[in-house]
N, C-alpha and C positions, 0 to 999 in steps of 0.2 A: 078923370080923377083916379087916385089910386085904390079908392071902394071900388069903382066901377068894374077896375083891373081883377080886383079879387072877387066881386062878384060873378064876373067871366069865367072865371077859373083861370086868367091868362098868368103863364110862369113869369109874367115880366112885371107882374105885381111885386112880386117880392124883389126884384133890381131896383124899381122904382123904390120902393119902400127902404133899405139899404142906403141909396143914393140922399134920399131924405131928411132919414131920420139915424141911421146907421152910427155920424159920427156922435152924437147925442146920446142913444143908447150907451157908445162905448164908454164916454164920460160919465154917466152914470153908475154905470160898473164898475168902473176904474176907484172911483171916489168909494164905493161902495168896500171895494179890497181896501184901499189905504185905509179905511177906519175901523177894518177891523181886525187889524193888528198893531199893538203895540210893540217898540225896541227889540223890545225883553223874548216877544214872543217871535221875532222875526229874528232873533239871534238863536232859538232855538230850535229855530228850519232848519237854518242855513249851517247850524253843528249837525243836524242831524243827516242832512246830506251830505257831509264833510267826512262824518264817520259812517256812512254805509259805501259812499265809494260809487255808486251803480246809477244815482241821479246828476249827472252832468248840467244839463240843458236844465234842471229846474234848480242847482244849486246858483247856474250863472244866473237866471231870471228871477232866483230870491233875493240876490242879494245887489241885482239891478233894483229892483222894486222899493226896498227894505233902503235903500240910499237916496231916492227917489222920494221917499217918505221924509226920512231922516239922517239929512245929508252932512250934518256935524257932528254924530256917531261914532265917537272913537273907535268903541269895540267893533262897529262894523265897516268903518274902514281896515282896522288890522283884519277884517274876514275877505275883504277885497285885494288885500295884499296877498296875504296865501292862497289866492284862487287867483292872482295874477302869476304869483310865483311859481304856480306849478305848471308852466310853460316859458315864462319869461322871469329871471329876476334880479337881472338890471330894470327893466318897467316897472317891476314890485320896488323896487327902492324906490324909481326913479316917481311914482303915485303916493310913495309914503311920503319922499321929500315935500313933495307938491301940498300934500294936506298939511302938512305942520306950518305952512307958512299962516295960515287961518287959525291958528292954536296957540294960545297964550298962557294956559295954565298949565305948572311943569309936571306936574303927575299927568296929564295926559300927553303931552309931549315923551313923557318917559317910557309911558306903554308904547307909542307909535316907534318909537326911538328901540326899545327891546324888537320889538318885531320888525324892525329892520337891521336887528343883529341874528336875529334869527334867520332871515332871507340870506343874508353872507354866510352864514355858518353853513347855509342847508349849498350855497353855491362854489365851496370849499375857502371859502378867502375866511378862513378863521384867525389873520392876524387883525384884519379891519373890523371883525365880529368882535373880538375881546377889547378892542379899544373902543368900540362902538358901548359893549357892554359897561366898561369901568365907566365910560363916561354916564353912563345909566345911575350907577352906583353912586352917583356926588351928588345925585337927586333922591332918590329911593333905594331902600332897599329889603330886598326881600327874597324869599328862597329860590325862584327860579330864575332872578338876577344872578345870583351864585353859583346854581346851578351852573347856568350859561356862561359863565366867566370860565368854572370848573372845565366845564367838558372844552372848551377855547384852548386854555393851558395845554390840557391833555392834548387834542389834535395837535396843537402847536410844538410839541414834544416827542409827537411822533416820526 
């Protein structure tokens, strides 16, 4: 048995032990992290890794986890788009498209919909970003809609 193992002192107590109970423990854990964080506080990780720049590996494993939690989270789908977009951002449109298909209500659809004019602007296609944005606008509106329309004109004038 595996007392016997570790009454031995034998190191293969602990593989047996692992091998056993290992994935059980992990579940344990795991359930243990999901409850104890809320939305609110799992969006204010994964800004906080967003603005220091130097957490990579844990800002992707935040906001793996934090989706994993709470997977119809608008604000943290728009944190997976800009953490997709800053390598790819056709994929970042292409994971925003995909979540709105699940989304019914137009003010969240419009956040998801701004932040994918924001991935165009930041990818220079700022004629599709300002059409992207007006069409923002026949839903909500608010200052950093305008903003974004604003700075669209301007690139687009340049």
């Amino acid at each position: 048995s595996i007392l016997d193992l570790y009454f031995k002192r034998d190191q293969l107590a602990i593989e047996e032990t692992s091998k056993k109970y290992g994935k059980y423990c992990n579940t344990i854990s795991y359930n243990i992290l999901f409850d104890f964080y809320d939305a609110e506080e799992w969006l204010d990780i994964i800004d906080y890794f967003f603005l220091e720049g130097d957490y990579d590996e844990l800002l992707v494993k935040a906001v793996q986890l934090a989706l994993l939690q709470y997977p119809k989270n608008e604000d943290l789908i728009v944190r997976k788009a800009e953490l997709i977009s800053r390598e790819d951002h056709k994929e970042a449109l292409l994971y925003l498209l995909n979540e709105k298909k699940e989304i019914n209500d137009k003010k969240k659809l419009t956040l998801l919909a701004y932040q994918g004019a924001q991935i165009l602007s930041k990818a220079g296609n700022h004629k599709n970003a300002l059409k992207t944005a007006l069409d923002c606008l026949k839903h909500e509106e608010n200052e950093y809609l305008l903003n974004l329309i604003a700075q669209q004109y301007i690139k687009l004038k340049e």
